[in-house]
C-alpha positions as CSV (number, residue, x, y, z in Angstrom):
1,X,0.0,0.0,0.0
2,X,1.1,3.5,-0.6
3,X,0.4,6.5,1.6
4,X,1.1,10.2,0.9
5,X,1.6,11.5,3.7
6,X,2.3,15.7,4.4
7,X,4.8,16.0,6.9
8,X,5.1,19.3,9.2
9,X,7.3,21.5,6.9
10,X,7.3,19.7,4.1
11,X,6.6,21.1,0.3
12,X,4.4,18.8,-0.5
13,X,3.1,15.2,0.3
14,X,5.6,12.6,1.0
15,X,5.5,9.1,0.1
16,X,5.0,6.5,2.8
17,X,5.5,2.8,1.7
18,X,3.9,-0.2,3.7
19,X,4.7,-3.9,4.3
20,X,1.6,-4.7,2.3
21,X,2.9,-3.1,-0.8
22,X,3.2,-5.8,-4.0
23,X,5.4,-4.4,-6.3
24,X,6.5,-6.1,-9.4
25,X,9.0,-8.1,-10.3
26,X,12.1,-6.0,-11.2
27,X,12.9,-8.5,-14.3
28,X,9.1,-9.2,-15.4
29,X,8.8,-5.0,-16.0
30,X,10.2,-1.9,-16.7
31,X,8.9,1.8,-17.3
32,X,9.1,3.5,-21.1
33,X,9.0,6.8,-22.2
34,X,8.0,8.2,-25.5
35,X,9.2,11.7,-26.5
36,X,7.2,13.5,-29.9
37,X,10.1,14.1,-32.4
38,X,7.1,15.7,-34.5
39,X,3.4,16.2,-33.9
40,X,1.7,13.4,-32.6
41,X,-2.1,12.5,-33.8
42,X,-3.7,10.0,-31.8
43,X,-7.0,10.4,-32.5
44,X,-10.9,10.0,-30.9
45,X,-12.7,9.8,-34.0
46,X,-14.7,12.8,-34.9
47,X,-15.6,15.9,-32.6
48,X,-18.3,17.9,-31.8
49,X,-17.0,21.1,-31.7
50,X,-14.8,23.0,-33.9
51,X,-12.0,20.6,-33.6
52,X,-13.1,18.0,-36.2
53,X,-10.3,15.4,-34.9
54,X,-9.7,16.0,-31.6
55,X,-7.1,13.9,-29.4
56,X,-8.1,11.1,-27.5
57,X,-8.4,12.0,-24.1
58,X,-8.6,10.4,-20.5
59,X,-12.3,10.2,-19.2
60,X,-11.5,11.5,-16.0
61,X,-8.3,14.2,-16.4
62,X,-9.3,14.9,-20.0
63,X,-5.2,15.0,-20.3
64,X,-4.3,13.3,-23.9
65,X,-2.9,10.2,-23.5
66,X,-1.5,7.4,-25.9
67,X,-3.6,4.1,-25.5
68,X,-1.1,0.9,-24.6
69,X,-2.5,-1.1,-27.6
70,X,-1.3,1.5,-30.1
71,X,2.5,1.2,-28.4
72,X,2.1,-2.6,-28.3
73,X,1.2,-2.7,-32.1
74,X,3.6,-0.3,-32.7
75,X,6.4,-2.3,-31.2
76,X,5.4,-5.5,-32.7
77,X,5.4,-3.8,-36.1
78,X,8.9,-2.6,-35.7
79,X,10.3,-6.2,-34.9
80,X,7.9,-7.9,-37.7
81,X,11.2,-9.4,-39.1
82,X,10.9,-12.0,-36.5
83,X,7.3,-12.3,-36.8
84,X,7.6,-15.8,-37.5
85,X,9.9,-17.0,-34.1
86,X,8.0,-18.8,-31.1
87,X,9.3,-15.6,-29.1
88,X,7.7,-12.9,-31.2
89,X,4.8,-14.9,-30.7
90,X,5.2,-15.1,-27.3
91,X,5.6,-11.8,-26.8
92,X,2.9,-9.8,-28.8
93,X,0.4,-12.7,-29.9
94,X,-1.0,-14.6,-33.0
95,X,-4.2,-14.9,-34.3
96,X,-5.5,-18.6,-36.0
97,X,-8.7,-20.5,-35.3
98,X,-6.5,-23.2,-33.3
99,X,-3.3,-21.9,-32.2
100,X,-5.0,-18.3,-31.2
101,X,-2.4,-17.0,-28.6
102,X,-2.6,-13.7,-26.3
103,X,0.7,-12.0,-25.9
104,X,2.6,-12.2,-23.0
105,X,4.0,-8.5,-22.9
106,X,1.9,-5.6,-21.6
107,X,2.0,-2.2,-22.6
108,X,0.1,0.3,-20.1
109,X,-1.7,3.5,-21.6
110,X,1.3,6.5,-22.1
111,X,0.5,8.9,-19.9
112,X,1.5,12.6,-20.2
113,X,4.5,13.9,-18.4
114,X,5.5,17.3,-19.4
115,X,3.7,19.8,-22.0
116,X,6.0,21.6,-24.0
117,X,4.3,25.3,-24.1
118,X,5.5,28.5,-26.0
119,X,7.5,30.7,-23.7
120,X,8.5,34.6,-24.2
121,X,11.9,33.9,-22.7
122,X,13.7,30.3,-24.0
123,X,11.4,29.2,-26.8
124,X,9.4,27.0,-24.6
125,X,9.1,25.2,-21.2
126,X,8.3,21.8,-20.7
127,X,5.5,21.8,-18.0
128,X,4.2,19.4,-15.3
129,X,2.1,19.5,-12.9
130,X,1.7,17.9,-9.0
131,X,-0.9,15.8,-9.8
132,X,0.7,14.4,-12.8
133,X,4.3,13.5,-11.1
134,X,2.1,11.8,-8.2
135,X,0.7,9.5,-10.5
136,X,4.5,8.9,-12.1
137,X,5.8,8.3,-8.4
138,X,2.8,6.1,-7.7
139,X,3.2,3.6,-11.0
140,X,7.0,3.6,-10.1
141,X,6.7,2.5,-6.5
142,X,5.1,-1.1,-8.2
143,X,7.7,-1.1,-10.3
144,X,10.5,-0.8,-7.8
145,X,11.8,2.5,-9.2
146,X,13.2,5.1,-6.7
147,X,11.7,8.7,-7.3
148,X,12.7,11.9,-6.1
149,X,9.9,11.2,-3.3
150,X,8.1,14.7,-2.3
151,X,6.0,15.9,-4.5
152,X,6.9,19.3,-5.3
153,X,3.8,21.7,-4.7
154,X,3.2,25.4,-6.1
155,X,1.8,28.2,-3.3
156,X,-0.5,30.2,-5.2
157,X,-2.0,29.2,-8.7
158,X,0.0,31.6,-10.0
159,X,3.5,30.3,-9.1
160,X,6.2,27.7,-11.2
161,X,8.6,25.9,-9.6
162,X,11.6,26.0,-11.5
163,X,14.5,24.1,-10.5
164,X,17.3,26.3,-8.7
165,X,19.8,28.2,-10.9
166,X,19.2,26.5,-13.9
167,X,16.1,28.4,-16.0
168,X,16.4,30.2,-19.5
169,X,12.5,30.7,-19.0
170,X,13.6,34.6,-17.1
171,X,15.9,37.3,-17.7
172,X,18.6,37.6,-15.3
173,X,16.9,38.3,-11.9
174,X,13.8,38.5,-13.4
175,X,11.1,36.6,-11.1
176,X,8.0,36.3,-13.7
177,X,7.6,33.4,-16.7
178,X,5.2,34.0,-19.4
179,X,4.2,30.9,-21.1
180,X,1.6,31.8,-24.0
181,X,-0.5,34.4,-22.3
182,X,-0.1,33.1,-18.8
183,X,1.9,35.6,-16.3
184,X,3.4,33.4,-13.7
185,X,5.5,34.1,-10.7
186,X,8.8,31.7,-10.6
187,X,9.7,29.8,-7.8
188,X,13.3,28.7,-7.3
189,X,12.9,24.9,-5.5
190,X,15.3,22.8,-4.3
191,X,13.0,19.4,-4.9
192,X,11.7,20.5,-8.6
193,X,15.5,20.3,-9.0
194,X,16.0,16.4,-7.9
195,X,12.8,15.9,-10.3
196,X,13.9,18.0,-13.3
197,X,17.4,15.7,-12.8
198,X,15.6,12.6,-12.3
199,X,12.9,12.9,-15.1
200,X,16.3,14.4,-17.8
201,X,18.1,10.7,-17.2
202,X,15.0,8.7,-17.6
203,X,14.4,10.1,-21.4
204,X,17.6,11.4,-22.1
205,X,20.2,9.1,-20.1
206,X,23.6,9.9,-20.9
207,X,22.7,12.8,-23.4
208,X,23.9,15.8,-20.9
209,X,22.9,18.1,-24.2
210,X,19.6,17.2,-23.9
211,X,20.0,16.4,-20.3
212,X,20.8,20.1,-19.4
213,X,18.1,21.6,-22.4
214,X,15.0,20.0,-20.5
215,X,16.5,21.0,-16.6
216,X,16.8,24.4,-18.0
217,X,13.2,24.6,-19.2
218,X,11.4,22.5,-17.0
219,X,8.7,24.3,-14.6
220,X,5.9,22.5,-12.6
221,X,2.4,24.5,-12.3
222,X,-0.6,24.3,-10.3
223,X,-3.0,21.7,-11.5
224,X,-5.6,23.7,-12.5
225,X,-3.2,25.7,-15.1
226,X,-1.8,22.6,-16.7
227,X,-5.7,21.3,-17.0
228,X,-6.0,24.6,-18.6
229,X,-2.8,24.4,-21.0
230,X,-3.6,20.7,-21.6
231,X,-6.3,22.2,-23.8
232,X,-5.2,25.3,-25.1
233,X,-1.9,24.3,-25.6
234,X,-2.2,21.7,-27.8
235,X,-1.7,22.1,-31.8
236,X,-4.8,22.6,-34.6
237,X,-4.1,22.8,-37.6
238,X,-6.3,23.0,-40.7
239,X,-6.2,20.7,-43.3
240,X,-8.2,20.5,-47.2
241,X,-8.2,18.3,-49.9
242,X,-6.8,18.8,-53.1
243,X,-9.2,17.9,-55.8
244,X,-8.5,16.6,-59.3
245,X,-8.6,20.1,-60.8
246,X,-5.4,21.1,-58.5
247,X,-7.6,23.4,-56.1
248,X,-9.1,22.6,-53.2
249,X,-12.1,20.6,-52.9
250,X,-15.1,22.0,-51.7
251,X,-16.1,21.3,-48.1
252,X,-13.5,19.7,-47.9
253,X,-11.8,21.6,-45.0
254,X,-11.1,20.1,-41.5
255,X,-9.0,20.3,-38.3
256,X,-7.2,18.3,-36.5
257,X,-5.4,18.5,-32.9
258,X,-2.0,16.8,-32.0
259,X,0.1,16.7,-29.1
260,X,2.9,19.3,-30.2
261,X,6.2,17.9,-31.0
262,X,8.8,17.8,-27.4
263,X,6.1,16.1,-25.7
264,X,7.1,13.5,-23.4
265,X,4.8,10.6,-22.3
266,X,5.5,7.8,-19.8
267,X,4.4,4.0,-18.9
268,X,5.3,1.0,-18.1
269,X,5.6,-2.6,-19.6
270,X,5.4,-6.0,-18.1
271,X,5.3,-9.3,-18.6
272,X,2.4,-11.7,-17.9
273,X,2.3,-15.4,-16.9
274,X,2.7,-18.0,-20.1
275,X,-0.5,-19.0,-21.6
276,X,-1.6,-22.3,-23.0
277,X,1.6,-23.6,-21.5
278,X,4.0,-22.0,-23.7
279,X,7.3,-21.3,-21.2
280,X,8.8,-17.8,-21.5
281,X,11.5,-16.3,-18.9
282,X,10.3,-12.8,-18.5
283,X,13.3,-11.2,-18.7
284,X,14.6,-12.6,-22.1
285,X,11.1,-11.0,-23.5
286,X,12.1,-7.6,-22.4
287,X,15.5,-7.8,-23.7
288,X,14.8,-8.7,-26.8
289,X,11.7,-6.5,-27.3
290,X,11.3,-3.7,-24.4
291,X,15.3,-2.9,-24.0
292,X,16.5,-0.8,-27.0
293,X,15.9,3.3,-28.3
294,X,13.6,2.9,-30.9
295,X,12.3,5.5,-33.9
296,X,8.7,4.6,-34.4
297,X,5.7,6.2,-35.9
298,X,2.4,6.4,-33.9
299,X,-0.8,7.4,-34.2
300,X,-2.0,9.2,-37.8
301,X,-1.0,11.6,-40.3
302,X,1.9,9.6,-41.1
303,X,2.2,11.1,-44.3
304,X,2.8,14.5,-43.4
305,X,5.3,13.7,-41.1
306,X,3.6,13.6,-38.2
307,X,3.3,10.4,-35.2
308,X,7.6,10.1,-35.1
309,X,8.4,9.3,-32.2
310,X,11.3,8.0,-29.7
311,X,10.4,5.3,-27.2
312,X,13.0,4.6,-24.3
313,X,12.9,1.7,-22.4
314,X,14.8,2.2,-18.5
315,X,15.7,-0.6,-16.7
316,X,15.0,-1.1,-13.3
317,X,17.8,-0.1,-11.4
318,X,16.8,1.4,-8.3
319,X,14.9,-0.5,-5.3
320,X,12.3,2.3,-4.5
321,X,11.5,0.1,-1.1
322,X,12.1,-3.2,0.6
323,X,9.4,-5.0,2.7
324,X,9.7,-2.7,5.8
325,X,7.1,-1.2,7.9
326,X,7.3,1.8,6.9
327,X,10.3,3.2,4.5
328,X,10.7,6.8,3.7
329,X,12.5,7.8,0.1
330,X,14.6,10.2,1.6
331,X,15.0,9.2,5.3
């Protein structure tokens, strides 16, 4: 079981981990990360308001969100050159009225992590939010992977934590951010720091380049401002069709939303017991499939150049807990 507690003092809630807790097997999962390269479509079918293909969206956050089975299918696509080996099928599956098979490996939905957003000062931040690094703290604690542990926590709705010393979002001393048309006060924070760190070598590993690019413009805002960019700063674009005479058809003008390209998206993948007796060792799947950097295209729109896409796969390195009553991430 885990248990956020707020301790007297603290920033923000701190995460409490129980006896009770069943996390999962270090070798039968690990977390991966997808970062947008270009814009990403992932669609809901057609909308009702102006937005004739809007994103799909979570019910309940109305965040965008990649669904698991599009990454799965992705994946298996990518290794289709072993299609044909007992371990493919394993893995990801095969159809056939007898030999019908469910894949062993299980891609959760890609959640979003950080929002790039247009900024007046650094080209643009990539944005968090509490809520949304809670969840990220909460799927790693079943996976064994040690977090930063206290959820950083803005004052006022109209602060951003920015990690200390090490924004290109302000001028000089200046203490305000403006991302799109939002006017936020900055907030130097000691703990956005450890998660700006944390969340740089989980996509970009040993890349200090890019390492250093996202701590410099990462900020984390209150909920209800990243609900609010969630929506607004997303990309539309319109779109016609070209008839046969060269010009554009009539009615034939639509638009479509896409996760902007820098987005970065997390989940996690595991590995489920054999079926229909076939033996697997967990941990040979995930090397072989879930272990690499791979360059994929998801979602639609594929032809314009939209949907690339780099997926990461991190191992599990760090114990976040052991079976102690109860274990504190930074005692």
């Amino acid at each position: 079981m885990t248990v956020l507690v707020l301790l007297p003092g603290a920033s923000g809630p701190h995460i409490t981990y129980h006896h009770n807790s069943q996390p999962m097997n270090s070798k039968k999962s690990r977390p991966y990360w997808l970062h947008a390269l270009s814009p990403l479509h992932v669609g809901a079918g057609r909308g009702v308001g102006y937005i004739d293909l809007p994103l799909v969206r979570e019910k309940v956050t109305t965040w965008p969100y990649v669904p698991g089975s599009s990454v799965k299918g992705i994946v298996a696509a990518h290794h289709k050159t072993s299609e044909q080996s007992d371990l493919f099928k394993t893995a990801f599956g095969c159809g056939g009225d007898s030999d019908a098979l469910a894949g062993a490996l299980v891609f959760s939905d890609a959640r979003l992590v950080a929002l790039p957003v247009p900024s007046f000062f650094g080209t643009f931040a990539w944005i968090t939010s509490p809520f949304s690094l809670r969840r990220l703290a909460r799927d790693f604690v079943m996976l064994n992977v040690k977090s930063p542990g206290i959820i950083p926590m803005p004052v006022n709705m109209g602060d951003a934590l920015t990690p200390q010393d090490k924004t290109v979002l302000s001028e000089g001393g200046d203490s305000r951010i403006f991302l799109e048309d939002l006017d936020l006060a900055r907030k130097n924070d000691e703990q956005t720091t450890l998660w700006a760190a944390q969340i740089a070598q989980w996509l970009f590993g040993e890349d200090k380049n890019w390492s250093d690019q996202f701590i410099n413009r990462f900020a984390i805002v209150a909920d209800e401002v990243f609900n609010f960019l969630t929506h607004t700063a997303t990309e539309v674009r319109a779109r016609i069709r070209i008839g046969e005479d060269g010009t554009a058809a009539d009615q034939a003008l639509w638009y479509e939303e896409s996760l902007p390209a820098e987005t970065l998206l997390g989940g996690f993948v595991w590995c489920e017991p054999p079926f229909k007796g076939r033996q697997h060792e967990p941990n040979n799947l995930l090397e072989n499939f879930a272990s690499k950097e791979l360059y994929l295209q998801i979602g639609g729109k594929a032809t314009v150049g939209h949907g690339r896409v780099r997926c990461r796969f991190t191992a599990n390195d760090s114990i976040a807990h052991e079976h102690q009553n109860p274990i504190h991430p930074h005692s």
